[in-house]
Structure formats: C-alpha cells, structure tokens
C-alpha positions, 0 to 999 in steps of 0.5 A: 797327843795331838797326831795332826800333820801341818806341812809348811812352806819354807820362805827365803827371807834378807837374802840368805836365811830360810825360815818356816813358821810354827803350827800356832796351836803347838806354839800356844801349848808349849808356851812360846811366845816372841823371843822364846829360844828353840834348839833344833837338832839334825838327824839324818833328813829330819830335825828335831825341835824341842822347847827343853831346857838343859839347865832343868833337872827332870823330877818326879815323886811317888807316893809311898805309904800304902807301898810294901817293900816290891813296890816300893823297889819297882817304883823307884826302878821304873822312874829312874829307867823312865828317865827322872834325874831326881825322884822324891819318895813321900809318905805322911811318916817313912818307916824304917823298914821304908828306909832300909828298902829304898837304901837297898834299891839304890844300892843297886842302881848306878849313880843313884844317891840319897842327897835328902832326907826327913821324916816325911820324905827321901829324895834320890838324885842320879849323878851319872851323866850319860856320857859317862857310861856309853851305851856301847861300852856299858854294852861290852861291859854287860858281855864280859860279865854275863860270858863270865858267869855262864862259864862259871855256872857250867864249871859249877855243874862240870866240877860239884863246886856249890861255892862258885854256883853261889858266886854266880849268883850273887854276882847277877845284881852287877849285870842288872844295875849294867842293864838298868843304866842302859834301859835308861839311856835308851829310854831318854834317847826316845823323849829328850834331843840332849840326852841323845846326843850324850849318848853319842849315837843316834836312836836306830843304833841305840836300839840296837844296842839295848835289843843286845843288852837285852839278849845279854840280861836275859843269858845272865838270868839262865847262868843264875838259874844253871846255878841253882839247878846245880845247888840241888844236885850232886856229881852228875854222870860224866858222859852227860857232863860231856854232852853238856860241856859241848852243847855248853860250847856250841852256846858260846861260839853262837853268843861270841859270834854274834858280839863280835858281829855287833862290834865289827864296823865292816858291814859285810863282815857283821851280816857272814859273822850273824849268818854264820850264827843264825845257821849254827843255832839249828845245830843245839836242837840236834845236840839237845836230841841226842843229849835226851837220848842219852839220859834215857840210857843212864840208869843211874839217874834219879826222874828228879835228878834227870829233870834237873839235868834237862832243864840244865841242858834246855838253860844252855839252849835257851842262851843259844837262842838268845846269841841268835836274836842278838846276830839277827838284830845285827843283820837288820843294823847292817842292812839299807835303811829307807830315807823317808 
C-alpha cells in the first residue's frame, strides 16, 4: 500500500468551477484514463474518491477440499463478515457432509442464500441490502434479545427450571447472526463509500455502535454460560439465590443505563447516564466480596457446587463490565471531536 502524501493545488477554471489534479501514479493503477467517471463522497472536511462500481457485485471464492467442517464454517464466516455479496466455495468433488456444513453455516447468516449448485461447487449470495437492517436498530435488536436472555438464565438459576437454561441457550445463535450482520456493515463502511451511505451514519458513529454490539454478544455469551452452570447444579440455597438476584439486579441497571445513554440524542444526558454508569460499576466488586463471604459460612454447599455458584456470580460481574465498556464508548461519542 503506497502511503505517500501528494498535496494539490486547487485551480479556478471558466469562471466558476474548482478543479484539482490526480496523483498520475494513482490514476495509472487504478486505470483511469480520459472520460473515466469518478464519484466523490463528502464527509465532514474531507472527501472520499473512489473508482467503485455500484453495479459490480463483490465475489470471492475459497477452496474447500482439504477443509473439515470448522473451517469450512469459519471461512465462510469471515468472507461475508469481510464484506463479499457472492462467495463460491470449490473442491474437485463436494462431499455430503460438505454440503450439509455449508447449508448449516448459512443458516445462521441473515440474507445469505444458496442461489447455485454443482458438483464441483456451491455459490452463496447475500440478499440483504444494508439498508434493510440499520446498524442502529439491528443494535437495539441485539439489546432486547441478549437482556432477554441473562433474565432468563438468572431465572433458570433462581427457579431449578433446566427447560428455560436450555431455551437460553439455544436462542444464542439468533443474537450471533444479529452480531454478524453488523460486523459486516461495519467492515464494509471501512472499504466501500456506497456501503457507508447505506448505512445512513458515518463511520465514528458506526464504530460506536459495533463497539456496542460487541459488548452486547460478548453478555449473550455469559447468559449462555449461566445457563450451563445452571444445568449441572441443583436448587441452591436461598440466601445465595438472593445475593445472586441482587448482584443480578445491579448488572442490568449498569447495561440499561448504558443503552439508554447510547440511544439518548441529548449529549449532556448521555455522558450523566454513562458516568452514572461507570461509578456504579465499583459497586458489583463490594457485592462480589460479600457474596464470597457468604458462601464461606454456607456449609450446606459442595467445593464443587460453591465453584459453580461462583463462576455463576463472576458470569454476572463480568456482564456488569461489559455495560460499563458500553457507557465508556458513549462518553468518548459525546465528546468534542478534533477537525483535522
């Protein structure tokens, strides 16, 4: 990647039009030539240039053959996270098992579709267009689902019910397709102009919203693990079923808090709401101490049980921390930018 700075002076030409000329090595390797047609894209005090052509779809292809089922999963994971509307997976002959993975791994993609198919190789294409799902509101989408589910792994927890801890865990796969479409999005905002404007934010803004939806799959994955911790354990004791509801009830206020003050427009409002909670996320390590405490006075408790219970509890604290990376991404959106 050539990283050189060429500075131009901008000319006045018939009057009233400004023009500028290209660096000619540039303009050699991306192949323009007299009549060629550019499109620029303002941001803020800069303007993007860019050669792309709306009407080209992006493809990529990989080859499968030596792949067992992980990597074939993986890869066709990273191309549509990269950004590639058409991905063609190749081998000399795909297997049935080669198959049912790849079917599998679309499944959990959102607009991804098998639109071809011979023996020797499968073409995905992705019919979502970015517009369709906003970062924003696939954000808020990822909020309610992954709120959802750390209440009902807690309840699961509080109310011996193996059912619900199952039921949270399968649901986990609809927040990762949620966190996979804007990954993407993200991504695509990075290289392509056309696909930011889709969007309908800029890229700062887009950043913070994926740092959000990343704090967001990251809690998902805890309520996952509640729930398996949950599965090899019986009833627990009620005094440790309450400190864990309220260490549970500190968490949410904490990830709440910081939603809204992701999702608030008023600026002085967002950085109170992400102060507030950043200061209150001190408080789960007192709660955590005296939730240790605790468990070393039970005697009813198993080593192997109380274990459990504490991974359980440091599950909650963790979800905690994460609200709090989530309000300290909001205090760094609401404050002044530098113009460069």
């Amino acid at each position: 990647m050539n990283t050189n700075i060429n500075q131009r002076r901008v000319q006045r030409t018939g009057g009233s039009t400004y023009t500028i000329s290209l660096p000619k090595n540039w303009a050699v390797d991306n192949k323009i030539t007299a009549g060629s047609v550019l499109t620029f894209y303002p941001e803020g005090s800069s303007i993007i240039l860019t050669t792309e052509n709306n009407s080209e779809r992006s493809e990529g292809s990989v080859k499968i053959s030596n792949m067992d089922k992980g990597e074939i999963i993986r890869s066709i994971f990273s191309m549509y996270v990269s950004g590639f509307e058409v991905i063609k997976l190749e081998s000399g002959q795909i297997t049935v098992d080669q198959r049912r993975t790849i079917r599998d791994a679309t499944r959990q993609l959102v607009g991804v579709e098998i639109v071809e198919e011979t023996a020797g190789y499968i073409k995905l294409q992705d019919l979502l267009d970015n517009s369709e799902m906003p970062i924003r509101g696939t954000v808020e989408r990822m909020q309610s689902m992954v709120l959802s589910m750390l209440s009902d792994a807690m309840a699961s927890v509080i109310k011996n019910d193996i059912e619900l801890a199952e039921d949270v865990i399968e649901r986990d796969n609809d927040v990762d397709r949620l966190w996979f479409v804007v990954s993407r999005a993200f991504r695509t905002s990075l290289i392509s102009p056309t696909k930011m404007q889709d969007l309908g934010m800029g890229r700062l803004d887009c950043f913070d919203y994926h740092t959000c939806a990343e704090q967001l799959e990251r809690i998902g994955d805890h309520a996952v693990k509640i729930s398996y911790m949950k599965k090899e354990l019986d009833k627990i004791p009620e005094d440790l079923s309450g400190d864990l509801e309220r260490l549970y009830g500190l968490s949410k206020e904490i990830i709440v808090l910081s939603i809204e003050a992701m999702r608030t427009e008023d600026k002085n409002k967002g950085r109170e709401m992400a102060n507030e909670a950043r200061t209150r996320v001190a408080e789960i390590e007192g709660m955590m101490l005296g939730m240790v405490n605790s468990m070393g006075k039970t005697k009813m408790l198993s080593p192997i049980d109380a274990q459990k219970i504490g991974l359980i509890a440091d599950s909650i604290s963790r979800c905690a921390d994460y609200g709090g990376n989530i309000a300290e991404t909001v205090l760094q959106k609401n404050s002044p930018r530098p113009e460069f």
